[in-house]
C-alpha positions, 0 to 999 in steps of 0.5 A, spaced: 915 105 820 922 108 822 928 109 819 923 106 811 923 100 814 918 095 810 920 090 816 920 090 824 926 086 823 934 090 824 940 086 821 947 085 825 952 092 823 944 096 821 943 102 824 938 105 827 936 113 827 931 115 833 927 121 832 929 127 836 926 128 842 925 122 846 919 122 850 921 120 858 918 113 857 922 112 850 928 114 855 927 110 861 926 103 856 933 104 853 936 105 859 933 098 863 935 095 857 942 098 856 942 096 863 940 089 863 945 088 857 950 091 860 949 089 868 955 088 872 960 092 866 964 097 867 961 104 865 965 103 859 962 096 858 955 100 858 957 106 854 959 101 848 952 097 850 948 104 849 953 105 842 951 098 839 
């Protein structure tokens, strides 16, 4: 699993490392999720979104 972990499972504060390079699906997602986390933000509000 990525990032060694024995679980599909992330605690509040964990971080997670993405692997270089994406692919463009892998892109896509991220941006529709940060999106509809985010919808109605500001840029700023997406940016920290996309920063969590």
């Amino acid at each position: 699993m990525a990032n060694n972990l024995k679980v599909n499972k992330l605690n509040v504060g964990q971080r997670l490392t993405l692997p270089e390079p994406i692919t463009e699906s892998e892109r896509t997602l991220l941006a529709q999720l940060i999106y509809a986390e985010a919808q109605g933000e500001l840029y700023s509000g997406k940016v920290a979104v996309a920063r969590l």
